[in-house]
C-alpha positions in Angstrom: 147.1 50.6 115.7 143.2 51.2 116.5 140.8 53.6 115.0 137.9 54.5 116.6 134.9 56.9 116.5 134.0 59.2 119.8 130.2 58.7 120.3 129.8 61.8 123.1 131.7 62.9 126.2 131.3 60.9 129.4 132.6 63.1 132.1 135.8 65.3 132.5 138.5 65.2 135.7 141.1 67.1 136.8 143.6 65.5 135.0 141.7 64.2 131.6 138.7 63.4 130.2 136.5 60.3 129.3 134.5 59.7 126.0 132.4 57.2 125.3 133.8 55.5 121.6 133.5 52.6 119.1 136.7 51.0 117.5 136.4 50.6 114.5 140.2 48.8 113.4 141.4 46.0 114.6 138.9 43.4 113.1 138.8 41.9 116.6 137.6 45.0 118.4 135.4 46.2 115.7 132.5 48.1 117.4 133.5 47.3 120.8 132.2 50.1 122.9 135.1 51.3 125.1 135.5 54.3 127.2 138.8 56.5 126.5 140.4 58.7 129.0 142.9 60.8 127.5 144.9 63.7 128.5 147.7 65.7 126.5 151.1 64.4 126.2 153.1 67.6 127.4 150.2 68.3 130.6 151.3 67.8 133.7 148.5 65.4 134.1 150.1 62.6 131.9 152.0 61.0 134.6 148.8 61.0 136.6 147.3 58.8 133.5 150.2 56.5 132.8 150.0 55.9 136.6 146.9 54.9 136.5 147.6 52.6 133.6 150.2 50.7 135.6 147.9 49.8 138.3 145.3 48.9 136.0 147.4 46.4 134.8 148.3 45.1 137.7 144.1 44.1 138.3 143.7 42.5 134.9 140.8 39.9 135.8 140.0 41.2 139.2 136.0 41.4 138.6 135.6 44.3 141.3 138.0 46.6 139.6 137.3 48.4 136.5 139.2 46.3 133.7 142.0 48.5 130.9 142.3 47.0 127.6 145.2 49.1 126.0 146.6 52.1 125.7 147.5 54.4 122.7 149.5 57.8 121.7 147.2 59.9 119.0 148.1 63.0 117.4 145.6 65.5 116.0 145.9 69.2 115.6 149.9 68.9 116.4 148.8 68.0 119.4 150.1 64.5 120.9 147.5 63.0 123.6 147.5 59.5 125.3 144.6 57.6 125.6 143.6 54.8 128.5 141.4 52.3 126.4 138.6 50.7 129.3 136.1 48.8 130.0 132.7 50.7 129.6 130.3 51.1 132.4 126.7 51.0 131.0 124.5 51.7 133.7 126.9 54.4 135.1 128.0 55.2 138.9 127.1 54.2 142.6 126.3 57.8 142.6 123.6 57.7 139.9 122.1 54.9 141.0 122.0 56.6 144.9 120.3 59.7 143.4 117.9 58.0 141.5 116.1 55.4 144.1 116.5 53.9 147.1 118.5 51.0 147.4 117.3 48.0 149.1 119.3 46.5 152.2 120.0 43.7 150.5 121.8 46.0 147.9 123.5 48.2 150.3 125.0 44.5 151.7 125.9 42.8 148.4 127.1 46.1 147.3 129.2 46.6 150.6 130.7 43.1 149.9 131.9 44.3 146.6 134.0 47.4 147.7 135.1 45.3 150.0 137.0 42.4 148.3 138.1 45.2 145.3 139.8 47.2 148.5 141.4 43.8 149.5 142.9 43.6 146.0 144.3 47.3 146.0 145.3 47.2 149.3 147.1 43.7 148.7 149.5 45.6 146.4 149.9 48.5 148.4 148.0 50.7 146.3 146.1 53.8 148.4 143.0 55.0 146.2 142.8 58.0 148.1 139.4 59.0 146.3 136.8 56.7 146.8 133.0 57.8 146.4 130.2 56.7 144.7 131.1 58.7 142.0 134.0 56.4 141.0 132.7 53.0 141.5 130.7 51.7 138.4 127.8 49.8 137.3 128.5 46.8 135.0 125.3 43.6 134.9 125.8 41.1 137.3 125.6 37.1 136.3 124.9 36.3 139.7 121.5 35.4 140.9 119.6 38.0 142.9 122.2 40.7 142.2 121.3 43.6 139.6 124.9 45.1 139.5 128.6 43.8 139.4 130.1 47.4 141.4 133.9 48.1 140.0 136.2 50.7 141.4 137.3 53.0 138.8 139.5 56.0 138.3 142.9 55.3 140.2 144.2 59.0 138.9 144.7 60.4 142.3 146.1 56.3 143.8 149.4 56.1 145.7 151.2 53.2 145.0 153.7 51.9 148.2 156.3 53.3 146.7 155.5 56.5 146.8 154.1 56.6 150.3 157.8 55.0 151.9 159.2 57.8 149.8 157.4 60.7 150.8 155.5 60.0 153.9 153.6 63.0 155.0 154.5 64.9 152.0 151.7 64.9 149.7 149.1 67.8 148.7 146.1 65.8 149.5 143.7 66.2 146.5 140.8 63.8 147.3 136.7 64.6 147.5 136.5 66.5 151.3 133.3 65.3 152.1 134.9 61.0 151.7 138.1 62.4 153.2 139.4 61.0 156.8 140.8 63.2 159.6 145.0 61.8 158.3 144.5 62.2 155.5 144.0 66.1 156.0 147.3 66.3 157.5 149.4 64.2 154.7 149.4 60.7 156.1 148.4 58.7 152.9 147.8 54.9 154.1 145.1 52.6 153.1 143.0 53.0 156.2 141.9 56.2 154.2 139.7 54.1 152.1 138.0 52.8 154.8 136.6 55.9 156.4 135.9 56.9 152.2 134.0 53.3 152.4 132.0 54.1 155.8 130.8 57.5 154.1 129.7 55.5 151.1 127.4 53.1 153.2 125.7 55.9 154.9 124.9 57.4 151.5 123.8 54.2 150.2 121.2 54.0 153.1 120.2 57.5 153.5 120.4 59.3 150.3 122.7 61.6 151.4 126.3 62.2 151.8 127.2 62.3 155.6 128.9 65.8 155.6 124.8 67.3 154.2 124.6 69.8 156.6 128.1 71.6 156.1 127.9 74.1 153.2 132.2 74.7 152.6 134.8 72.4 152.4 137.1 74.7 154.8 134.2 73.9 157.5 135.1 70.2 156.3 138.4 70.2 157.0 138.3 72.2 159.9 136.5 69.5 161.3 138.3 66.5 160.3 141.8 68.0 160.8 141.4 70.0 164.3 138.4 68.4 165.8 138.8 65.0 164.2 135.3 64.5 164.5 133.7 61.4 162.4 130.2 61.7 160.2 126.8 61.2 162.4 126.0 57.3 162.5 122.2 57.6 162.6 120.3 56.3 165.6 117.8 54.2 163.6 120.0 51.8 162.4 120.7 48.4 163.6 123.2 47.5 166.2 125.1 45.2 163.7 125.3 48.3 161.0 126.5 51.0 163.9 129.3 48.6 164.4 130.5 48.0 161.3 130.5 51.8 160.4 131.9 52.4 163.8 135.2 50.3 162.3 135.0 52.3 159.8 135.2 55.8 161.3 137.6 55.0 164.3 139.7 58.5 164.7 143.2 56.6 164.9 143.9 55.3 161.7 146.4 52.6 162.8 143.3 51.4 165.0 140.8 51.5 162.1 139.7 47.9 160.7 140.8 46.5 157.4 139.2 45.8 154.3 140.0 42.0 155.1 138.5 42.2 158.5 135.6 44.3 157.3 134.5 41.5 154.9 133.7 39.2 158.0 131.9 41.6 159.9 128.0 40.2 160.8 126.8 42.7 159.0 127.0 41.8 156.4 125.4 38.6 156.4 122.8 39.5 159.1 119.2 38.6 158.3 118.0 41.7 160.6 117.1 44.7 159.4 119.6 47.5 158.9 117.3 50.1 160.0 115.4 48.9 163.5 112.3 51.1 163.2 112.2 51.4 159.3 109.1 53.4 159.3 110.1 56.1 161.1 113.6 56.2 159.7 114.0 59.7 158.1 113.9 59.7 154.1 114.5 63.4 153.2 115.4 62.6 149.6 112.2 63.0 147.3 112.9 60.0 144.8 110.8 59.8 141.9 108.7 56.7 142.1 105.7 57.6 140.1 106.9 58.2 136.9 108.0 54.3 135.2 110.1 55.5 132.5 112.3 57.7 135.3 113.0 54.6 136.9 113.7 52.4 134.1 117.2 50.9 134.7 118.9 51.1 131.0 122.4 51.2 129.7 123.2 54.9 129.8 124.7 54.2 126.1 121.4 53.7 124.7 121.0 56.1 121.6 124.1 57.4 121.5 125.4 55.1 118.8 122.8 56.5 116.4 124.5 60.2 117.4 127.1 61.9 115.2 129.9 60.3 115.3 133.8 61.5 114.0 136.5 59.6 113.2 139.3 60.2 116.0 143.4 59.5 116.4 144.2 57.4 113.4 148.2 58.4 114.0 149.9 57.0 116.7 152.0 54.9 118.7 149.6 51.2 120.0 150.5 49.8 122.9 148.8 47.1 124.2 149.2 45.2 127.4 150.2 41.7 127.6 
């Protein structure tokens, strides 16, 4: 059985929420930093977290997809919670990193690659992650040369295995981010090619700033577009030829049509050498990053301090059970 201190509170969902912690028991994890995502036993949103501990599983060494260690039943306050046991992400989300500077193209590529290949590995298994966004892919150091970041897709909560999209085809209650959301899946069809119009909306934001959906202000308007007009986010003009096509695969309106992740990884763009935007000086940066202060833009683990915070012992009675 682990012990463990909470350190401070990551981030909270829909269906549990994530603190940062240190174990303190076993000897052999003793002060590992972990993150745990736990919900209460007798929510509804306990099958949504033992879900997403069995596909978890099923990615144990895949390097593009956030890795689970163990999980654990606690009890405190007569209340019973269960708690995912994860990897840690230090330098936080895609989606920090977008709102804090501009990326470079040769990031926006690398980075690209790296969805990529952790789609190929969900989709392999049949697994729909039906909420892909910046947000949920995280920040770990990369051993490679030339790349800052190793990108792993996180938070599987909302994922449809293939089970459950043979059972009940066309009968789920859609509950992904809107503004990553594909014209199907308004209407119920859950099928991987989801992911890929979620991917194409993540590139654009990786270029521009911005998400592509900016000038909308409700997520009826949204929908209304996606589901009756089945209209696709702006590509912008000033990019090159090689990036309109790829996001073009992307955002094609029939989803049986629409490219794969495999197909995807061997697109040009990719590996071209040419510039993704054609007239980089004129293309539009509306986002105000801010690159005159060096400390803002100081890259560090967002962990840093927190171990010297007040920490409290958590969970010491419970049920361990690790993964093999």
């Amino acid at each position: 059985m682990a012990k463990w201190k909470n350190l401070t509170i990551l981030g909270k969902g829909s269906y549990a929420t994530v603190y940062l912690a240190t174990i303190t028991h076993p000897e052999e994890w003793s002060l590992k930093i972990v993150a745990v995502k736990r919900s209460r036993i007798f929510s509804f949103s306990i099958d949504s977290l033992a879900k997403e501990k069995r596909i978890l599983e099923s990615f144990i060494g895949c390097k593009e997809i956030l890795q689970f260690y163990f999980d654990q039943f606690t009890i405190k306050r007569n209340n019973i919670r269960y708690n995912l046991f994860m990897e840690f992400a230090p330098y936080g989300s895609l989606g920090d990193l977008i709102k804090k500077r501009q990326l470079s193209e040769s990031e926006v590529r690398i980075y690209t690659q790296m969805i990529l290949k952790g789609l190929c590995s969900i989709h392999q298994k049949g697994v729909v992650h039906c909420d892909l966004k910046p947000d949920n892919i995280l920040l770990f150091s990369s051993f490679e040369d030339g790349v800052r970041y190793q990108l792993k897709i996180a938070d599987f909560g909302l994922s449809k295995t293939r089970e459950e999209t043979n059972a009940n085809f066309r009968k789920f209650k859609f509950k992904g981010t809107p503004i990553y959301m594909s014209p199907e899946s308004v209407v119920g069809i859950i099928e991987t090619p989801l992911d890929i119009w979620s991917l194409g909306c993540i590139v654009i934001e990786m270029i521009t700033g911005f998400h592509v959906w900016r000038n909308i202000q409700t997520r009826k308007e949204i929908m209304l577009k996606l589901a009756f007009h089945h209209e696709a986010p702006e590509i912008p003009n000033e990019l090159s030829w090689e990036c309109k096509n790829f996001l073009s695969k992307c955002f094609v309106k029939d989803h049986k049509e629409r490219w794969t992740a495999a197909m995807l990884l061997n697109h040009p763009f990719l590996y071209s050498k040419y510039k993704i935007r054609e007239d980089y000086q004129n293309f539009p940066r509306e986002r105000k990053f801010n690159n005159d202060s060096k400390e803002a833009n100081k890259e560090t683990p967002v962990c840093c301090g927190l171990l010297k915070s007040g920490a409290r012992e958590y969970g010491d009675v419970g049920t361990n059970r690790h993964s093999n």
